[in-house]
C-alpha positions as CSV (number, residue, x, y, z in Angstrom):
1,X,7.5,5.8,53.8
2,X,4.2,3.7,52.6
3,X,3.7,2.7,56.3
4,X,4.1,6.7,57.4
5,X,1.2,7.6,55.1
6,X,-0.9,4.4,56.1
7,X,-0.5,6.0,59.9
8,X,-1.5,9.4,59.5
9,X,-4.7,8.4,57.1
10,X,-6.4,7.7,60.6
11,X,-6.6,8.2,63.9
12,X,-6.1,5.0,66.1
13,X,-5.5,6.6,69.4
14,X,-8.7,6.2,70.7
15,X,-9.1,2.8,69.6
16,X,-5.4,2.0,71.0
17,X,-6.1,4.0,74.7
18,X,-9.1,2.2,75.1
19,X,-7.9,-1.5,74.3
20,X,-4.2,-0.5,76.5
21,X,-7.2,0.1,79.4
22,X,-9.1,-3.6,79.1
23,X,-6.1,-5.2,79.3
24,X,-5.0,-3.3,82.3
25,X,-8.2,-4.1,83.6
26,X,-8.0,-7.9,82.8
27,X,-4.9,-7.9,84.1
28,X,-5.3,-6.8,87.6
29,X,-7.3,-10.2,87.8
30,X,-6.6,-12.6,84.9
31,X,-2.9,-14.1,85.4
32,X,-1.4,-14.3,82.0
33,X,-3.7,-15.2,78.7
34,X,-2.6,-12.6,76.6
35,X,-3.1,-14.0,73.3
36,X,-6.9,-14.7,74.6
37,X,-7.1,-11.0,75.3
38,X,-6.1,-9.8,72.2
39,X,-8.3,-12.4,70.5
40,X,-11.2,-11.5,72.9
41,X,-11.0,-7.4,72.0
42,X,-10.2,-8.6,68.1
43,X,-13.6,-10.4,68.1
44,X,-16.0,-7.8,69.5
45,X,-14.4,-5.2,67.5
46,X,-14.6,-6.8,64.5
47,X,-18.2,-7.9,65.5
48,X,-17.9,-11.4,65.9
49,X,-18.8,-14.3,68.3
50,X,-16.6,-16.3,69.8
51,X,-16.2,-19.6,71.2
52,X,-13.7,-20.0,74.4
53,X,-12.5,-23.9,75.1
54,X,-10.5,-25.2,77.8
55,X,-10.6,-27.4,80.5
56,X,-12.2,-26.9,83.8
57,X,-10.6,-23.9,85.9
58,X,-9.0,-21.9,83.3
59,X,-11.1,-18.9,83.9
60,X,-12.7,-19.0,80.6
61,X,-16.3,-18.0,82.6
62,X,-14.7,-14.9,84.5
63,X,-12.6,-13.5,81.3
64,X,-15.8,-13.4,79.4
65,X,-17.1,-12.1,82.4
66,X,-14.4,-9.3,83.1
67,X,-14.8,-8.1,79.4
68,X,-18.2,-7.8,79.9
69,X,-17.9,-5.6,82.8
70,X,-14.8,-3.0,81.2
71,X,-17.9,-2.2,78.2
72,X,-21.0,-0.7,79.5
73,X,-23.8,-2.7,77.8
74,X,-26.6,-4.6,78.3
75,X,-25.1,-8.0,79.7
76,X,-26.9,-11.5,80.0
77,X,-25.9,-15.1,81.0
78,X,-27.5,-17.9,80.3
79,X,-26.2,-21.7,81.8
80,X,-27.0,-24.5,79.0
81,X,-28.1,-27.2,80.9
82,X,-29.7,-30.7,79.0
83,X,-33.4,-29.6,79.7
84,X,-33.2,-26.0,78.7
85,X,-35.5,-25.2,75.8
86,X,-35.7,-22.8,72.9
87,X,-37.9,-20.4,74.7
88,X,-35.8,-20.4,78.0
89,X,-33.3,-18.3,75.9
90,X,-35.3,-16.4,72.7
91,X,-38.5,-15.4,75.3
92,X,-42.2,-16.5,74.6
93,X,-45.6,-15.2,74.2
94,X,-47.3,-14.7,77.4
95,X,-50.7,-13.7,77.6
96,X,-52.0,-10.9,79.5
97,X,-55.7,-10.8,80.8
98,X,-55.8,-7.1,80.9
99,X,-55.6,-6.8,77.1
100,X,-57.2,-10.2,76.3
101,X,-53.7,-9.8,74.1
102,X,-50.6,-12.5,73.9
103,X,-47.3,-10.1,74.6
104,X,-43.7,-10.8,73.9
105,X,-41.7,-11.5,77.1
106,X,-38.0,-11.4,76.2
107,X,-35.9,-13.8,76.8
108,X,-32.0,-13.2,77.8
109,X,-30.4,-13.5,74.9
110,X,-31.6,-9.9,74.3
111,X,-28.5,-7.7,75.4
112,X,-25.2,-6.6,74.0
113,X,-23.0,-9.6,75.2
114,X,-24.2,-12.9,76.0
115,X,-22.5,-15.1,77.7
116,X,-23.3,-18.7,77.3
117,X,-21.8,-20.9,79.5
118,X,-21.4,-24.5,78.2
119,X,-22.6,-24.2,74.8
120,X,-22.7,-28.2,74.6
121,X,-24.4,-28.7,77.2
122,X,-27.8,-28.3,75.7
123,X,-29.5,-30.5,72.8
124,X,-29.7,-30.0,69.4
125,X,-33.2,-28.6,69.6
126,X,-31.7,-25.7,71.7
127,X,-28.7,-24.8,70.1
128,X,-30.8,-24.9,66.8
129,X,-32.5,-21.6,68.6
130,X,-28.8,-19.5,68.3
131,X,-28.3,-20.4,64.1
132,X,-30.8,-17.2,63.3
133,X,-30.0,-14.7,66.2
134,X,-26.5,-15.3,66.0
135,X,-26.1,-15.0,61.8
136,X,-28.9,-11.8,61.3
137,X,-29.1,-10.8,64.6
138,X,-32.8,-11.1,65.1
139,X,-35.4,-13.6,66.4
140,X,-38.6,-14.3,64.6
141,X,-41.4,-15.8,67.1
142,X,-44.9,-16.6,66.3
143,X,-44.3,-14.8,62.7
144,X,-42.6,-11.5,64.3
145,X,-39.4,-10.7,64.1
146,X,-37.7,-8.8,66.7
147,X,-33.8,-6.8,66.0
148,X,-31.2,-7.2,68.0
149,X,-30.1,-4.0,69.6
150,X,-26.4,-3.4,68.4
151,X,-23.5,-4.1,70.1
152,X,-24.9,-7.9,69.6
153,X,-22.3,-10.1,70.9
154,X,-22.0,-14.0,72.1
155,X,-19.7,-15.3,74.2
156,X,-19.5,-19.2,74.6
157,X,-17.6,-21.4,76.6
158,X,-17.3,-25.3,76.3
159,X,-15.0,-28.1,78.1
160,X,-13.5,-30.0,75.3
161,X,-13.0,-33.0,77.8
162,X,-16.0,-33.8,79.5
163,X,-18.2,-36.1,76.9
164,X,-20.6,-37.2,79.5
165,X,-24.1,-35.5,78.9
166,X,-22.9,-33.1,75.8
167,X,-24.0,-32.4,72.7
168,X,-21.6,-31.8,70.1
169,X,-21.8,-28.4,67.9
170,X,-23.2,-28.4,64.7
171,X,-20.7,-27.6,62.2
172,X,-23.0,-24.8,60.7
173,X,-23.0,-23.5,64.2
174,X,-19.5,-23.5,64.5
175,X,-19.1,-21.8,61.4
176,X,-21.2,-18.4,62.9
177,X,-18.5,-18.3,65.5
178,X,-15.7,-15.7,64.3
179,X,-12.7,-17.3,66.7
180,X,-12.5,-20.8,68.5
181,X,-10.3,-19.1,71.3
182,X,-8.2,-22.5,73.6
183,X,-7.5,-21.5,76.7
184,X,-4.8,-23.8,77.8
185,X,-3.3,-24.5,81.2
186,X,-0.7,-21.2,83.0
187,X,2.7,-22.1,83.3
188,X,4.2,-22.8,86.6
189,X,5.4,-18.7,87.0
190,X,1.8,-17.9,86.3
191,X,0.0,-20.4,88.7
192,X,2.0,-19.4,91.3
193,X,1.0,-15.7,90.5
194,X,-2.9,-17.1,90.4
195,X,-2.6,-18.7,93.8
196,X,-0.3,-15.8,95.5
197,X,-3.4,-13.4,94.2
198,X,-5.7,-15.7,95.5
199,X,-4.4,-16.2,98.9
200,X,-4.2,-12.5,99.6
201,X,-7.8,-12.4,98.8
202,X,-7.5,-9.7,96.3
203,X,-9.8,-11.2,93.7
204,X,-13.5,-11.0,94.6
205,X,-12.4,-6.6,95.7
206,X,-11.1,-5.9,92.8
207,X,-13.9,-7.7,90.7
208,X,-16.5,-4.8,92.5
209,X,-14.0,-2.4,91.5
210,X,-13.8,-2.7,87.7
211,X,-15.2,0.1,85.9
212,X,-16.3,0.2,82.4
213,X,-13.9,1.9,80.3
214,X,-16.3,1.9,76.5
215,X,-19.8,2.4,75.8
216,X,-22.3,0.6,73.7
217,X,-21.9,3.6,71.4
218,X,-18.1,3.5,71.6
219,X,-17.9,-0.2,70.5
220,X,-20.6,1.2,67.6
221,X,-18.1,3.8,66.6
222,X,-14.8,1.7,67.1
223,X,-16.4,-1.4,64.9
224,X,-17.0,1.5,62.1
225,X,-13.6,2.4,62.4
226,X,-12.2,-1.2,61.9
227,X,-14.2,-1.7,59.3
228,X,-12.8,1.3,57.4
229,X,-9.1,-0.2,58.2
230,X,-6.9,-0.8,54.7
231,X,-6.0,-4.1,52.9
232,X,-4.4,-4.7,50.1
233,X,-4.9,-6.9,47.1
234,X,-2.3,-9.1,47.6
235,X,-3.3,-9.3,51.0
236,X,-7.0,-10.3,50.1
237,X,-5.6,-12.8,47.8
238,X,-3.3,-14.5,50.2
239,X,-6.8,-14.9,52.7
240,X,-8.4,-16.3,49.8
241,X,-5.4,-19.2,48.8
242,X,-5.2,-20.5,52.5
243,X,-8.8,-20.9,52.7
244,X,-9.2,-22.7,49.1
245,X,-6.0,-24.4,50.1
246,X,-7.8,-25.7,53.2
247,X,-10.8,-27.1,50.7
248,X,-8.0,-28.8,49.2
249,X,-5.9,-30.4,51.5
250,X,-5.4,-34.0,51.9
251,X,-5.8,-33.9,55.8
252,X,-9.2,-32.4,55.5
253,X,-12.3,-33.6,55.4
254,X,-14.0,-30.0,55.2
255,X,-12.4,-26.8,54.4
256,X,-12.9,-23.2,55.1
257,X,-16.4,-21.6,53.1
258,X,-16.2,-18.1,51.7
259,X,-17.4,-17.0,55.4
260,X,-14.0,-18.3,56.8
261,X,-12.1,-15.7,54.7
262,X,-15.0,-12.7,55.6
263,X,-13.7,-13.6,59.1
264,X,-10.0,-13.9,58.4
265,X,-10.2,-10.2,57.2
266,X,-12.4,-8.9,59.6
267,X,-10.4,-10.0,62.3
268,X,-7.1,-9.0,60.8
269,X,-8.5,-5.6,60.4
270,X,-9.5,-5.3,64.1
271,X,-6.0,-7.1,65.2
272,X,-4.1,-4.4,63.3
273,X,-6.4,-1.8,65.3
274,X,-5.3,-3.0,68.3
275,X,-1.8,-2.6,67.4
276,X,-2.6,0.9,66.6
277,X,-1.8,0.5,62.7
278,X,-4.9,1.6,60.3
279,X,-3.3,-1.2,57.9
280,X,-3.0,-4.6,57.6
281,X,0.0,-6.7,57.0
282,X,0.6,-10.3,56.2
283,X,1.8,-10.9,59.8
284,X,-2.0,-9.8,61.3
285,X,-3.5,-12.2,58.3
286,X,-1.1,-15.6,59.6
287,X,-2.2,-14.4,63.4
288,X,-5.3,-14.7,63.4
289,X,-5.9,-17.8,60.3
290,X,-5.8,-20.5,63.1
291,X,-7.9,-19.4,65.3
292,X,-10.6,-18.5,62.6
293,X,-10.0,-21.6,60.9
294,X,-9.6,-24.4,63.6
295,X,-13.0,-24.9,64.1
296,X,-14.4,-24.6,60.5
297,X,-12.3,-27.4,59.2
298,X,-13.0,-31.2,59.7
299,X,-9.7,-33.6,60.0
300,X,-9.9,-36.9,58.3
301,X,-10.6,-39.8,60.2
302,X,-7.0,-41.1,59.9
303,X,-5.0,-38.4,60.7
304,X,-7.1,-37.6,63.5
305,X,-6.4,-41.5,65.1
306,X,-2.6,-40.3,64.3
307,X,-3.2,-37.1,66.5
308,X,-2.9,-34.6,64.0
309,X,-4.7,-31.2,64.9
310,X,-6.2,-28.6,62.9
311,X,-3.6,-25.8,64.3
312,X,-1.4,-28.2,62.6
313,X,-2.8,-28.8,59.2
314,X,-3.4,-24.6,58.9
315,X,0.1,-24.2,59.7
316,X,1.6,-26.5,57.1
317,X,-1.0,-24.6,54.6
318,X,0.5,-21.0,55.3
319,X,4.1,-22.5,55.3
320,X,3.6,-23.5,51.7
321,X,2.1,-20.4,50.7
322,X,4.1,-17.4,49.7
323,X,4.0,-14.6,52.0
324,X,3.0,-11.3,50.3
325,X,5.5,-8.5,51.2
């Protein structure tokens, strides 16, 4: 009866049509990933940046891409490379001799959804340029501050393997990044569908085909929506315990911050969205703790020689909890 009168408080079917169209978008060219996807649609709807890993040839570049293409926005990429600088991303002053005047040029990470491909692949110096964009979305340069148009979203990829001329992520930058999204390797059923799809040469047609199925202004609308989405007290609390439980743990070196359980809501909310519930349950709260968490906490240097992972450790944390019902 409680869950009827959660339903008809408000109207989902928008917000359900138009995530039922990505992934039938996705899916005419991504074999597979579904847990991605969802994760993926969660993050920009719950207006967070997200960081995809995975090894080489997982398609982590063209899902970003693909989403990028099913919302009609403003969309940028930028390569991290070791001698990109700060300006090669924010923009810089150029001056013009007509007005005797210095004028902004911008740089590309002014659009709606960046996509920044190898994220470690750039120094320290560089990354240091995303920590204000990414957390107030705006850039200040030469004492002016410029807004971010909204939807501001960033998409970045990184190849947990390669070690070789990377530069590991500040945790504080790691901690501005809603979801740590692992793309692992298809199973045999779904490689043979990648390279069946491949060898008819379907791939690059239907790419030109895509259209975009939301607006700037309907991501606007649908984040507003989300945000408006139900939880309960017990439900808040729970968030709160596995977080301070992380802080806590004997495995960990470094727990969650109050901004890991921000996210753990936000992206709950937008998960039950998805599912075309206006309410969230403890099930939507479990979901989406790893990937929130995994890259906020820090192992210990012993359990990580014994090959311990942080999925792990944020499991055994919600097992001990009790589950609200």
């Amino acid at each position: 009866m409680e869950n009827d009168f959660f339903e008809q408080r408000t109207d989902m079917s928008k917000l359900s049509q138009a995530v039922e169209q990505i992934k039938a978008t996705l899916a005419k060219i991504i074999v597979g990933q579904q847990d991605s996807i969802d994760l993926l649609i969660a993050g920009i709807l719950a207006d967070g940046h997200i960081l995809i890993e995975g090894v080489p040839g997982v398609a982590k570049t063209l899902t970003a891409k693909l989403i990028s293409k099913a919302i009609d926005a403003k969309y940028s990429r930028i390569q991290f490379t070791p001698d990109l600088m700060p300006s090669d991303i924010l923009g810089t002053s150029v001056f013009n001799p007509k007005s005797t005047l210095f004028e902004f040029k911008q740089g590309p990470i002014f659009g709606n959804i960046i996509l920044i491909d190898e994220i470690n692949r750039a120094p320290a110096k560089t990354q240091s340029a995303l920590f204000e964009v990414m957390e107030e979305r705006q850039v200040t340069i030469d004492g002016q501050t410029y807004k971010m148009q909204e939807p501001f979203i960033v998409l970045a990829t990184q190849n947990p393997v390669e070690q070789e001329g990377t530069y590991r992520l500040p945790e504080a930058q790691l901690d501005r990044f809603l979801f740590k999204i692992e793309i692992k390797y298809p199973t045999l059923e779904e490689e043979i569908a990648i390279i069946t799809q491949q060898h008819n040469q379907k791939t690059n047609e239907q790419l030109s085909t895509i259209e975009p199925v939301l607006s700037a202004a309907d991501i606007i609308a649908l984040k507003q929506q989300v945000k408006a989405l139900h939880v309960e007290d017990k439900l808040l609390e729970f968030t709160a315990k596995i977080v301070y439980e992380s802080r806590n743990h004997k495995s960990l070196y470094l727990g969650g911050s109050p901004r890991a359980s921000l996210a753990i809501i936000n992206a709950a909310k937008a998960l039950a969205a998805i599912k075309g519930r206006d309410f969230v349950t403890p099930e939507d709260i479990i979901y989406v703790a790893v990937p929130v968490l995994r890259h906020r906490v820090m192992l210990t240097p012993d359990r990580e020689m014994e090959g311990v992972t942080p999925d792990d450790v944020i499991a055994q944390i919600i097992q001990k909890l009790e589950v609200p019902r």
